[in-house]
C-alpha positions in Angstrom: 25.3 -4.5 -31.7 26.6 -3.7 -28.3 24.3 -2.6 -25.7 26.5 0.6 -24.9 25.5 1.2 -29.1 21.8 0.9 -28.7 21.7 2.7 -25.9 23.4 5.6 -27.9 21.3 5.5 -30.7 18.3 5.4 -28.4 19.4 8.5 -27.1 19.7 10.2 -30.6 16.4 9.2 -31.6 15.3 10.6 -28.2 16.6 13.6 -29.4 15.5 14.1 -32.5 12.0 12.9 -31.6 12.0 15.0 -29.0 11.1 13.0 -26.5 12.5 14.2 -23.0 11.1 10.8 -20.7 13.0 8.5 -23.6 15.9 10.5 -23.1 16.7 10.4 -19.7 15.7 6.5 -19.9 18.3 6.2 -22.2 21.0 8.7 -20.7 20.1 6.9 -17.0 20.7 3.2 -19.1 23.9 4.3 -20.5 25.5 6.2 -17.6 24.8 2.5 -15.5 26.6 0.6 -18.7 29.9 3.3 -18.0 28.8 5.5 -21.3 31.1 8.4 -21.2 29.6 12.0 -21.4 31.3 12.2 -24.6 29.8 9.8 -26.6 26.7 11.0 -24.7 27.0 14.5 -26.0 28.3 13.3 -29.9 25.2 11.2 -29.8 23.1 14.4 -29.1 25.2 16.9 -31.4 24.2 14.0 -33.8 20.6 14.4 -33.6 20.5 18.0 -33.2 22.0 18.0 -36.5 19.7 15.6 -38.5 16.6 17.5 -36.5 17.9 20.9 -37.6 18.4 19.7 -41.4 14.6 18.1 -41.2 13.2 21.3 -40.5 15.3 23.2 -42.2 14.0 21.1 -45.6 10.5 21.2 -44.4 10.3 24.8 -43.7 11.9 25.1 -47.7 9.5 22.7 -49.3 6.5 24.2 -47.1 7.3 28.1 -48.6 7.6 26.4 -52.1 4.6 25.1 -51.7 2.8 28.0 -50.4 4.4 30.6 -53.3 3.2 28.0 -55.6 6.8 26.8 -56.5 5.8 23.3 -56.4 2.4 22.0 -56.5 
């Protein structure tokens, strides 16, 4: 794995762990290795999107759950 690829997935899982000092470690990291804004920004649209389908489930399975869907 290339160090410009760690660095991106670094700065997805930044993302979606919401963790803002991770980030701009990462984002600093991968600007000094020449990482475009684009890949920077895919990376993050990336994580947005598996974050926003997390919650999205977890807010489902938590109102099942309270309705007494599931048990």
């Amino acid at each position: 794995m290339t160090e410009t690829t760690k660095e991106l997935v670094a700065i997805a899982a930044a993302v979606a762990g919401k963790c803002q000092p991770c980030f701009a470690h990462h984002y600093k990291h991968a600007r000094e290795l020449g990482v475009g804004e684009d890949l920077i920004r895919e990376a993050v649209r990336l994580a947005r999107d598996i974050r926003a389908s997390g919650d999205k489930h977890m807010d489902e399975f938590t109102e099942r759950r309270i309705t007494g869907e599931i048990k």
